[in-house]
C-alpha positions in Angstrom: 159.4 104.4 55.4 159.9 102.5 58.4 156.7 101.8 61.2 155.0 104.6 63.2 156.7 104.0 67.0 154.1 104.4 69.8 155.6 106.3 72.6 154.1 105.5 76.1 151.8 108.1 77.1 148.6 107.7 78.9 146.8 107.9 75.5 148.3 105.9 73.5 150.1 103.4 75.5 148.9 102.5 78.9 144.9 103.7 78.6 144.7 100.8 76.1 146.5 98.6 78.0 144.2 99.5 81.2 141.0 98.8 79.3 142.2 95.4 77.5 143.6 94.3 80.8 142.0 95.9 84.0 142.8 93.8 86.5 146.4 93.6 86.0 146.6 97.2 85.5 144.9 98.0 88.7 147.6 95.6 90.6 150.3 97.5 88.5 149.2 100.9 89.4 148.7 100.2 93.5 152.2 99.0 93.1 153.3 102.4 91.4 151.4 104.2 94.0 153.1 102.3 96.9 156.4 102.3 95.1 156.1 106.4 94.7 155.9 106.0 98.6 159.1 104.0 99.2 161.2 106.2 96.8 160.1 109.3 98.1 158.8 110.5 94.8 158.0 114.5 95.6 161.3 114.8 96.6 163.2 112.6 94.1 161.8 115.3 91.9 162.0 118.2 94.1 158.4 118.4 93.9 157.5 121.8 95.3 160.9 123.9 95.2 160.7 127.0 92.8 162.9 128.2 90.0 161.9 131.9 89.4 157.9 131.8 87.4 158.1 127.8 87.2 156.8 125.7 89.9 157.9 122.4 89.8 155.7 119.3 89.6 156.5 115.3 90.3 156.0 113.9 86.7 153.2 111.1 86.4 155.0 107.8 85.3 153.4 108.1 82.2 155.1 111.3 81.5 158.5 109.9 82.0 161.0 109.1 78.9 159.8 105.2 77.6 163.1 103.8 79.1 162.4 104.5 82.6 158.4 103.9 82.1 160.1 100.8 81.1 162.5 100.3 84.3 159.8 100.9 86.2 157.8 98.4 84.9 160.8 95.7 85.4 160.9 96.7 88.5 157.5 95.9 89.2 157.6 92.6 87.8 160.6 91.7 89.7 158.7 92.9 93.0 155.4 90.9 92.1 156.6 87.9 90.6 160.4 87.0 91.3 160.3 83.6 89.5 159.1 85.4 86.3 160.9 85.4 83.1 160.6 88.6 81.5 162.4 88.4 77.9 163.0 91.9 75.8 164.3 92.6 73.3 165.7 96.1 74.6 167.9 96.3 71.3 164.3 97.4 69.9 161.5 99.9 71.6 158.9 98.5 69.6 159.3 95.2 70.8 159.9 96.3 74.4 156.6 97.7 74.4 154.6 94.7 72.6 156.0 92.6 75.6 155.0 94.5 78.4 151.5 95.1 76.5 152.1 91.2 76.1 152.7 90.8 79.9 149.4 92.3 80.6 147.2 90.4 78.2 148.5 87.3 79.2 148.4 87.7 83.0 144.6 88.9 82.7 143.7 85.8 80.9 144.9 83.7 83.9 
């Protein structure tokens, strides 16, 4: 039976992250707040309009599928450090999520 894969929610992905690294993950999520602005979230998502009985929210990034958590994270990178190399492996989840994991522990160290 092959590994346990660890999606990325709040619990079991980033929370960890945010206490073994807290200074890079408070720089990552002020860009995710300011990004939210320049995209227009709410309304990206329609936050607000109503389907009959369901009101519908803006997800959290957290709550988003691991491939656009993932994008977004790229995305972030890219924006904070241009000159950075990110390498992943996006043939393998797993190993796109040690390597942003990775990212973090590395840049709090410096």
């Amino acid at each position: 039976m092959g590994a346990v894969t660890v999606t990325m929610t709040k619990d079991d992905f980033w929370n960890p992250i945010e206490s073994r690294s807290p200074k890079q993950f408070e720089k990552f999520k002020n860009w995710v707040d300011e990004y939210k602005k320049r995209v227009d979230w709410s309304e990206l998502w329609q936050e607000g309009e109503y389907i009959p009985c369901i009101e519908i929210k803006a997800p959290k990034v957290h709550e988003l599928p691991d491939a656009l958590q993932t994008g977004i994270f790229i995305q972030f990178i890219t924006e904070i450090e241009p000159s950075y190399t990110l390498s992943l492996d996006f043939t393998n989840m797993d190993s796109v999520k040690r390597g942003i994991r990775d990212w973090f522990e590395v840049e709090e160290a410096l």
